[in-house]
N, C-alpha and C positions, 0 to 999 in steps of 0.2 A: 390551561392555567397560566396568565400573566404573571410575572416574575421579573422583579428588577433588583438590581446586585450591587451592594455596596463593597468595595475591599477597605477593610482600616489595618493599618500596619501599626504594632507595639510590640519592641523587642523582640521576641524568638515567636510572636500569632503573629499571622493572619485572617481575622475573620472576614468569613463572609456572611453576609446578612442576604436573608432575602424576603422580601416583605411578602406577600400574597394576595393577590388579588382573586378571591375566590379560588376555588381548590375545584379536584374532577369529583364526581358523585361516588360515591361508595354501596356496595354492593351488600345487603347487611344481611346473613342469616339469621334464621329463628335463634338460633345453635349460640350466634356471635351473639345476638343481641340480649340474648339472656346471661351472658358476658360483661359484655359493656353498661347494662343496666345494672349490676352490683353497686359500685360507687363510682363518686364523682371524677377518682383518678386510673376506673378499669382501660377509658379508653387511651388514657396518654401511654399507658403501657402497652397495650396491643400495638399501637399505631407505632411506638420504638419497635416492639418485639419483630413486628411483620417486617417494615420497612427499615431497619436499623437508621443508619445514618440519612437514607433519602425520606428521613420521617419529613411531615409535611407540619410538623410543631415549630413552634414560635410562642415569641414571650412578646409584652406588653409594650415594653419600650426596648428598639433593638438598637436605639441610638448610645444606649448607654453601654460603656465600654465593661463596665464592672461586671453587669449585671449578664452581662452578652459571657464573658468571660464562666459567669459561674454557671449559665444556664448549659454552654458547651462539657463542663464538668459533670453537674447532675445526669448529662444524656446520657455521657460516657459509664457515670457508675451505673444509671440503668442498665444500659445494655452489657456490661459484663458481668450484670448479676443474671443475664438472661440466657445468656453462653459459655461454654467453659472455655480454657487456656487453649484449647483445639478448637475453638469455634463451634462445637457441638450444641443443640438445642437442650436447656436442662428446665425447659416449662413446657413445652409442647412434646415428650416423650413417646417412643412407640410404646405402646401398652399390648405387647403380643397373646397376652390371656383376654384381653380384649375384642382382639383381633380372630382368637380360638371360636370365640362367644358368638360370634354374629351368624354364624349361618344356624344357630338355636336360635337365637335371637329372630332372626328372619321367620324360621319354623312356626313362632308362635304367631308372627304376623300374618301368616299364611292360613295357622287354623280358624284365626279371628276372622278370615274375610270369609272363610268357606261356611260359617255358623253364622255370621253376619246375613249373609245371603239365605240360606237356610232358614232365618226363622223372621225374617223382617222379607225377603221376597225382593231382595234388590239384588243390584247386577255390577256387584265391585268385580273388580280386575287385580288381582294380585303381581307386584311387581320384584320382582328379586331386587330390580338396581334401583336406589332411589330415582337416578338419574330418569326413569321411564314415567317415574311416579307423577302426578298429576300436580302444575306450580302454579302456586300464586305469586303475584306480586302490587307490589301498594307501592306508587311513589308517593313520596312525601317530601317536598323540599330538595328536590335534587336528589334524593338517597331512595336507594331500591330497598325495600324491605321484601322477603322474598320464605316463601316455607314451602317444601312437599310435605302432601298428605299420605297416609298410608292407606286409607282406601276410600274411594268417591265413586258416588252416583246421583245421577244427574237426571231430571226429566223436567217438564216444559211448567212447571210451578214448583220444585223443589230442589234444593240440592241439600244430601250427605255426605258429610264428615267423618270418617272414625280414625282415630287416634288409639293406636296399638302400645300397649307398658309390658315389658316383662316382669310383672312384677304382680302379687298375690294380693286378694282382694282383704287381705286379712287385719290388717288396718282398719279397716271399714267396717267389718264384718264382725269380728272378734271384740273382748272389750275384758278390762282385768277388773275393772269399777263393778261397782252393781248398778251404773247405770247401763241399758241399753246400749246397743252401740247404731252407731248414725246410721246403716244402712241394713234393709234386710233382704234377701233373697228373693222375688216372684220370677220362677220358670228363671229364662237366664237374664234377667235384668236385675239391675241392684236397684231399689227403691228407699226413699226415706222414711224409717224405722216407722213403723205403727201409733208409736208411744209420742214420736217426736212430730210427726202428723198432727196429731191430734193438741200437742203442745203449741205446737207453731201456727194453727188456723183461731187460738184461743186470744188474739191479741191484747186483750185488757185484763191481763191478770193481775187482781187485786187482793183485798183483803178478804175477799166472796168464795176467792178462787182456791178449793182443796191444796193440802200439801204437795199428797203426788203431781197434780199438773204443775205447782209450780215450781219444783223441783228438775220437774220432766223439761220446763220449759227454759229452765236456766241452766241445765247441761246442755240441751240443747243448743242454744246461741253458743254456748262454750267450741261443742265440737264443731258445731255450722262455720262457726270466723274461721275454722283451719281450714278450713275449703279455700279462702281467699287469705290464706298465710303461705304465701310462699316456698318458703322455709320449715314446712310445718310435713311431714311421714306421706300425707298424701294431697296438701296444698299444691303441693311442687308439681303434679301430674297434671291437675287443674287448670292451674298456672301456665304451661306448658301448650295446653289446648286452646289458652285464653288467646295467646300470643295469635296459635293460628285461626282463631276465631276473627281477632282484628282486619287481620290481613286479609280473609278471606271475603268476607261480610261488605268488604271497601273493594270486591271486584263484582258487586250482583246486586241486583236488583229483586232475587229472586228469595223464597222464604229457605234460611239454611239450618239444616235440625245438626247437632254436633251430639257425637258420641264417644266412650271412655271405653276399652277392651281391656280388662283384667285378669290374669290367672286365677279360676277358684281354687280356692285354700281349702277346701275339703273335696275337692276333686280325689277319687283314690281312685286307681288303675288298674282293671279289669283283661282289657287287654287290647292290641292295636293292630284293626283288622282296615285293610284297605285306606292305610294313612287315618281313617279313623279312629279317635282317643274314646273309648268305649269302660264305661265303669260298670257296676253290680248295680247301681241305684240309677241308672239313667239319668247321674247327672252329667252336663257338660262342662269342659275342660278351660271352658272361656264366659267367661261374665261380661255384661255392657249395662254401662250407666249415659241414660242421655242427660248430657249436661249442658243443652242449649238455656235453659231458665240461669243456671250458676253464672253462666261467661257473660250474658250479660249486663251481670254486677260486678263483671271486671274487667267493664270497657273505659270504664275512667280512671282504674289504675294502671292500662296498659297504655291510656294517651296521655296521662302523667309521666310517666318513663320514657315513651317517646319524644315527648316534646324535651323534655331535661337533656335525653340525649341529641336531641337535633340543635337544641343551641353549643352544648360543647362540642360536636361535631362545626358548625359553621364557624366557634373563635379558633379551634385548634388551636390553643395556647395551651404551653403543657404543663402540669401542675405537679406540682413540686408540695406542695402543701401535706403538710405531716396529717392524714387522717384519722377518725377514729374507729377504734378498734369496735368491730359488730358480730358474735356470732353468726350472724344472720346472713351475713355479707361476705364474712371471711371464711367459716367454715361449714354452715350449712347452705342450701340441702345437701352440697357436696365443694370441698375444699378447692379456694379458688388458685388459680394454676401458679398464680404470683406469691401467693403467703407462703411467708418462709424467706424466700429468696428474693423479693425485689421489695415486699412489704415483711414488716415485723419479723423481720431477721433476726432480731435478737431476742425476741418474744418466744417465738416458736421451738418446740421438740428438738427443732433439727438446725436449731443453732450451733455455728462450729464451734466456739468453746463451752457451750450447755449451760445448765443453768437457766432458761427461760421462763420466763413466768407461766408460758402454758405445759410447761411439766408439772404442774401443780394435779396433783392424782383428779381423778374421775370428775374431771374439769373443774375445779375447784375456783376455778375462776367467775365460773356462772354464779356462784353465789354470793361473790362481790357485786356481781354487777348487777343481780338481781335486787340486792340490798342499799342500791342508788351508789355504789361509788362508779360512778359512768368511769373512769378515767385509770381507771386501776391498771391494766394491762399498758398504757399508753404513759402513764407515768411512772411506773417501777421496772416494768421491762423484765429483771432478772429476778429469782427467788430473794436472792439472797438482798434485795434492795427492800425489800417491804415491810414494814414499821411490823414488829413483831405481836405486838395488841392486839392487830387487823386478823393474829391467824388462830383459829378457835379450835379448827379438827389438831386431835392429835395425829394422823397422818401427814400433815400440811406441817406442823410445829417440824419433827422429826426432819421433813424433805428440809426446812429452813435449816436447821444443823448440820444436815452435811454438807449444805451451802454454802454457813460460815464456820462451822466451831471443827466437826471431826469429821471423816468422810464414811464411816459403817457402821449401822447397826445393826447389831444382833443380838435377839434376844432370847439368851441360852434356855432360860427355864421352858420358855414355851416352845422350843425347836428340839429341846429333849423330849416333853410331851408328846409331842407328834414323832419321833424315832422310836419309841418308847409301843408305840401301837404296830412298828413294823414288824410283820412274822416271815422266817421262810420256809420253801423257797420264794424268794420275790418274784414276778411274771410282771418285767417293765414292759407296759403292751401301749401302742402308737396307732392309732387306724387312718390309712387317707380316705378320703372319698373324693366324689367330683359329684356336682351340684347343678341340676342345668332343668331351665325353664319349665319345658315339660317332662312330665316321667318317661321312663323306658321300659321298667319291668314290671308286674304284674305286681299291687299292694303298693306301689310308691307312688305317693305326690307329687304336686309341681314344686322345683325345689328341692327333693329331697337330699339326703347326703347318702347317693349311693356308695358303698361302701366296693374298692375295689384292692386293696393292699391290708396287709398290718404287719409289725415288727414286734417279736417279742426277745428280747433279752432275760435269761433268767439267771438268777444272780442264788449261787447257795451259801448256805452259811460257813462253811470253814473250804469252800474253793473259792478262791479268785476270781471272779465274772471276766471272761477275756473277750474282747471287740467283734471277734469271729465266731472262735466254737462255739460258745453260746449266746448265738443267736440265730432265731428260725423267722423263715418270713414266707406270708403266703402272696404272691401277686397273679394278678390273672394273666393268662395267656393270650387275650384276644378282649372286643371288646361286644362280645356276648354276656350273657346273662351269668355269673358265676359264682353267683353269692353262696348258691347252698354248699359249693364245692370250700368256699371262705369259712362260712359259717363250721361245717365240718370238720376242721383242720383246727379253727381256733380251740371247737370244743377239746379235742381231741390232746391240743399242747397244753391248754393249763387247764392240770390236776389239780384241784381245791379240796379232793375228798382225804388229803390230810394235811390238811391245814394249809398255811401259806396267806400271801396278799397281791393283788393287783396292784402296781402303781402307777399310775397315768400325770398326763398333765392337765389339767382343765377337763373334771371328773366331769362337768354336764356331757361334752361332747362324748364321750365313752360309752356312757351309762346309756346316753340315748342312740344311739349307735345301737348297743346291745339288744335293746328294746325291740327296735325296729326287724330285726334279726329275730326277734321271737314269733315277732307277729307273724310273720315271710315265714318260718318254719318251725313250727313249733311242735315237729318231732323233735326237737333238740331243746325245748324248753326248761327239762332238768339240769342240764348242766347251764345253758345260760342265765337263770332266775337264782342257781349256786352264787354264779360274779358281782348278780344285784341283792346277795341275800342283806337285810337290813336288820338290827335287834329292835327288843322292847321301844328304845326311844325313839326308832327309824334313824339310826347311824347306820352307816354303811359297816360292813363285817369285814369283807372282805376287798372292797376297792381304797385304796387310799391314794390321796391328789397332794403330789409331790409339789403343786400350787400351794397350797394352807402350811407350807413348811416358812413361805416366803413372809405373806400375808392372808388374812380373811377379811376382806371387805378392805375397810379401812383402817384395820389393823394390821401393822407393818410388824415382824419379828425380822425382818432382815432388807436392810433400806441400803446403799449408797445411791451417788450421783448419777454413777452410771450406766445405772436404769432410764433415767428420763421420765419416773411417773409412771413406766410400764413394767408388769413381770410376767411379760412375753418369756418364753424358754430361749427363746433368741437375744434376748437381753439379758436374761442373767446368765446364759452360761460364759458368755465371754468374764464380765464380771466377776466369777468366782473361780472360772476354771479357766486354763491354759487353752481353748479349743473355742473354736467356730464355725461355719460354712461356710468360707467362703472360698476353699477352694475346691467343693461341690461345683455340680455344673448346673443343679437343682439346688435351688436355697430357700425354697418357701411354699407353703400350700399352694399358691397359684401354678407355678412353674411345675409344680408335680401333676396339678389338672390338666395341663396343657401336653405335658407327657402321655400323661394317659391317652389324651383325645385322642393323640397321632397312632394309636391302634386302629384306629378307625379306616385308615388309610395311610399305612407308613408310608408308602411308596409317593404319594403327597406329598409328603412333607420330606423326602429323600432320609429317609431311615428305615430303620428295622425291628421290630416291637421287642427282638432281644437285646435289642442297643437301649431302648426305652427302658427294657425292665432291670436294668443293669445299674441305669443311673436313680432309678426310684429303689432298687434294692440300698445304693447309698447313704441315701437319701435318709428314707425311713428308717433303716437303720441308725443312721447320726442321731436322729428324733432318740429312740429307746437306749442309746450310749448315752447320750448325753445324761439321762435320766440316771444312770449308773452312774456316772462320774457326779455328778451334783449331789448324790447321797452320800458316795464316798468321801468328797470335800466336808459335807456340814458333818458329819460324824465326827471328822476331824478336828474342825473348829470349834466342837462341844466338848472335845479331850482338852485342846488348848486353855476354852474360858476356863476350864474348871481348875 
C-alpha cells in the first residue's frame, strides 16, 4: 500500500493525512459478508471496529482542515461507542451458551452427512473443524470471497453441496392459514407442496381459471418471494446457501446440485441405538431440500450486493451519513452487532436514559412504518417526541404518558379481579429446561424443552411465605434421563385435591411443559391433567399467570418506563420490588442451560455438578421468590388505591 503523509500543525493538532493509493485485498467471509451487505455504513464500522485507529478510512477532501478535523472526531465517537472505559469489546462479545451449543450443533451436522450418504449414495466426509472443511474461493477485484461447505462430494461431472441448519423444518412444513404450507414431505426430501405444484405450472391464470387455483396460486407467489427475502423465518437459510452457491459455481466448470439439511419437526424419539436417531414411524431425524433451481434466482441479488460492496470497499471513505432506519437491516433475521450502540442509540431498548422509540410494545413501530411514515424511528427517536395523533393503540398512548405526563399505571379494578381468583395454598412453580437440536430421550423432539429443574415456593394463607422453608426444588443429579423421577416429585408436592392455585409466569410455557410430562408418563396423568383442569368456558381452574396481573395482550393494567416495552419477570421485579439478580452468578435462562450442560462433563469445564446444582438451586428459586414478593407488593398497592 503507497502512502504519502501530509503534517498540518493548528494550535494543540496535528494531523496527519494520508492519502492512499490503493489498499491490500481483504479477505471476506461468507459470515463477514452477510455483515457488510446490511447497509451502506456496515462496512465503515467493521473496518473502525477491526482496525480501530489503523483503519484504512479517509474522507473526500483531506485538504480541508475543518472537515479533516471533524472526520478525526466522528472516528473517535465511533470507536468508543465500540469499546468500553477498559478497552473491552461491547459488539463482538463472548457468547459462552453459544459456545455450550456447538458441539450439538456439530451433532446435527454429523447426522446430516451420515443420512446424506445413506440415501443419495454419496461419499461426504464429516468434519469436526471447519478449518478441515472443504474452501472455496472467488477472487473478485483484489478481494477474496471465501466460504467452507459442510459437506461435499465430488465425481468426474458433478459436484454436491449440502449446507447443514439447526434449525426445524417447521416453517416450511407447518402453516396456521388454511392455505397449504409451501413444502411437503416425500421419503426425506422436502418438496413443493402438491396444491402449489399444480398452481405454479398453471401460468395464465385468468378469468377461466377456478377459484381454488387461483387462490392456490396467489399464496403461492406469496410464500415462494420468502424464499428470496432475506429476512424472511426461512429466506435467511436460502440466502445463506445462495452466498455459497456464488462462490462455489465461480470455481467449476462442472454441473453443481446444492442441498438444505433440516431438523424434522415431527421427528419423535423412539430411541438411540448405535449414534442412530431411531423413531416408532421410521421417520428420519434430518430432511433435505435441493435447492439448486431457488439459488439460481439469487445469482443477481448476490452480484448486486457484491458489486455495491466492492465499490465501497475500493473508495474506503467512511460514512458518516445518518442512515435509515430498516427492520430488515437492523433487526432482522437477527439484530445487527452495531444497533444500539454505534447506530440508533437513542432509538433503541437499551438506550442509557430510555425512552426510545423502539420500546414501543410488540414493535409498534412496524405499524408506522408499514403505514408509509418511512421516517418515523429516524425522526422522533424518543416516545416521548411523537405527535400524539400518530398513536392509536391504547397500549402505545399509556407508554406516551409515562414518557411525558406521570411515570405508573395501575389499574386497581382490574389487578383486584385477577387477586380476586387467587386461592390457597398458592404452589408458585418455576420449571428450567435445556433445549438442544436433537433429542435425547425417548418421546421428545428436535428442540424440545427438556425439562431438568423446578422451584416451588408455596405460600399459605395466614403463614408468612419465607425464602427458605418454604420452598422445595427438584434438580437432577446427573445428566441422564430423569424426568419420571421430576415428574414424580412435582406430582407428589402440589396437592390440588383441596383446593388451592398454581401461579407461574408465562402460563404457555408451564402448561406445555405439563403436557409433555403427560405424554412421557402418563401413569401420573391424574394428578397432572388436575394442574391443566379447565371449566365450561376453557379457563384455566387451577393455574393462574402472575403475567395477566401485568398486562393481556395489549392491555396494560400496570405500565411504568421502566419496563422498556417488556414484562419480562426480570423487568418488572426490579420495578416494583427492592430485588434483582444480579448478584446471582446465574441470571437468565441461558446461563442456567449452560450449567446444566456442564453435568455432562464437570471435570471439563473445572467444576462439580454439586457446585452447578447449588447455583441453579438459587437461581430457580429467585424465579419462584420473586413470584411471592410481586403478589405481595400488588396486594399492597390495591390497599393503598383504595
Amino acid at each position: 500500500m503507497l502512502v504519502y503523509n501530509y503534517n498540518y500543525y493548528s494550535c494543540n493538532y496535528m494531523y496527519e493525512v494520508y492519502v492512499f493509493i490503493g489498499r491490500e485485498n481483504m479477505r471476506i467471509s461468507k459470515t463477514r459478508f452477510k455483515e457488510l451487505s446490511r447497509c451502506e455504513k456496515a462496512f465503515t464500522l467493521w473496518e473502525l471496529h477491526d482496525k480501530k485507529y489503523n483503519s484504512d478510512l479517509t474522507i473526500y477532501d483531506l485538504h480541508d482542515r475543518e472537515k479533516y478535523r471533524q472526520f478525526i472526531e466522528e472516528k473517535d465517537d465511533y470507536i468508543n461507542s465500540m469499546y468500553d472505559e477498559d478497552g473491552n469489546d461491547v459488539i463482538v462479545e463472548e457468547d459462552e451458551h453459544l459456545n455450550m451449543m456447538m458441539p450439538y450443533f456439530k451433532a446435527v451436522e454429523k447426522q446430516a452427512i451420515k443420512l446424506m450418504n445413506k440415501y443419495y449414495n454419496y461419499n461426504m466426509q464429516y468434519q469436526e473443524f471447519t478449518k478441515y472443511q472443504q474452501l472455496f474461493i472467488y477472487k473478485y477485484k483484489d478481494n477474496d470471497y471465501y466460504t467452507y461447505v459442510d459437506g461435499y462430494h465430488e465425481t468426474e461431472d458433478e459436484i454436491v453441496i449440502l449446507e447443514v441448519k439447526s434449525s426445524t423444518t417447521r416453517k416450511l412444513t407447518k402453516t396456521n392459514t388454511k392455505y397449504p404450507p409451501l413444502f411437503e414431505r416425500e421419503g426425506v426430501e422436502l418438496v413443493i407442496s402438491n396444491e402449489y405444484a399444480i398452481a405454479q405450472n398453471n401460468e395464465e391464470l385468468n378469468k377461466d381459471a377456478n377459484y381454488i387455483e387461483l387462490v392456490n396460486y396467489k399464496s403461492f407467489l406469496k410464500m415462494y418471494e420468502k424464499i428470496f427475502d432475506k429476512s424472511s423465518d426461512y429466506g435467511r437459510y436460502f440466502y445463506d446457501l445462495a452466498i455459497t452457491s456464488y462462490i462455489v459455481k465461480r470455481n467449476t466448470n462442472k454441473k453443481v446440485k446444492f442441498y438444505l439439511a433440516l431438523l424434522n419437526c415431527d421427528f419423535v424419539l423412539e430411541e438411540i441405538k448405535n449414534d442412530e436417531y431411531i423413531s416408532a414411524d421410521d421417520e428420519e431425524v434430518i430432511n433435505f431440500i435441493d435447492c439448486t433451481k431457488f439459488l439460481e434466482e439469487y445469482d443477481n441479488i448476490i452480484n448486486e450486493e457484491l458489486e455495491n460492496l466492492n465499490n465501497i470497499i475500493e473508495k474506503s471513505i467512511m460514512n458518516t451519513n445518518k442512515i435509515k432506519f430498516k427492520f430488515t437491516q437492523c433487526i432482522k433475521p437477527n439484530e445487527c452487532a452495531f444497533f444500539g450502540k454505534s447506530c440508533f442509540e437513542k432509538q433503541a431498548k437499551t438506550s442509557k436514559d430510555g425512552g426510545g422509540i423502539l420500546e414501543l410494545y410488540r414493535a409498534g413501530v412496524k405499524k408506522f412504518i408499514r403505514e408509509g411514515i418511512d421516517d418515523f424511528v429516524d425522526e422522533y427517536e424518543k416516545i416521548k417526541n411523537i405527535p400524539k395523533n400518530l398513536l392509536i393503540e391504547p397500549c402505545h398512548l399509556l407508554q406516551y404518558k409515562c414518557a411525558t405526563e406521570f411515570p405508573v399505571v395501575f389499574n386497581v379494578e382490574e389487578i383486584t379481579k385477577k387477586m380476586n381468583l387467587v386461592k390457597y395454598p398458592i404452589y408458585h412453580l418455576d420449571f428450567e429446561s435445556l433445549s438442544l437440536p436433537l433429542p435425547r430421550f425417548k418421546g421428545e423432539t428436535c428442540f424440545t424443552q427438556s425439562l431438568f429443574q423446578y422451584s416451588l415456593h408455596i405460600e399459605n394463607e395466614n403463614d408468612k411465605c419465607l425464602i427458605r422453608k418454604d420452598n422445595i426444588q427438584y434438580i437432577v443429579s446427573s445428566f441422564d434421563d430423569e424426568r419420571e423421577a421430576l415428574t414424580k416429585s412435582l406430582c407428589k408436592n402440589i396437592d390440588l385435591s383441596k383446593g388451592g392455585c398454581i401461579m407461574v409466569y408465562n402460563k404457555t410455557f408451564e402448561k406445555s411443559r405439563i403436557k409433555d410430562l403427560i405424554s412421557y408418563f402418563p401413569q401420573y396423568s391424574d394428578e397432572l391433567n388436575l394442574m391443566l383442569k379447565v371449566d365450561e368456558e376453557e379457563n384455566d381452574v387451577y393455574i393462574i399467570d402472575l403475567a395477566d396481573f401485568f398486562h393481556e395482550g395489549k392491555k396494560f393494567y400496570y405500565y411504568n418506563s421502566m419496563l422498556r416495552g417488556s414484562f419480562s419477570l426480570k423487568k418488572i421485579l426490579p420495578a416494583l420490588c427492592d430485588l434483582d439478580y444480579d448478584d446471582l452468578e446465574i441470571q437468565n435462562g441461558n446461563m442456567a442451560m449452560n450449567s446444566y450442560m456442564k453435568f455432562k462433563d464437570p471435570a471439563f469445564y473445572n467444576t462439580t455438578i454439586e457446585y452447578e446444582r447449588d447455583l441453579l438451586k438459587k437461581y430457580c428459586g429467585m424465579d419462584t421468590w420473586a413470584m411471592v414478593k410481586l403478589l405481595d407488593k400488588l396486594r399492597k398497592l390495591i390497599k393503598k388505591f383504595n
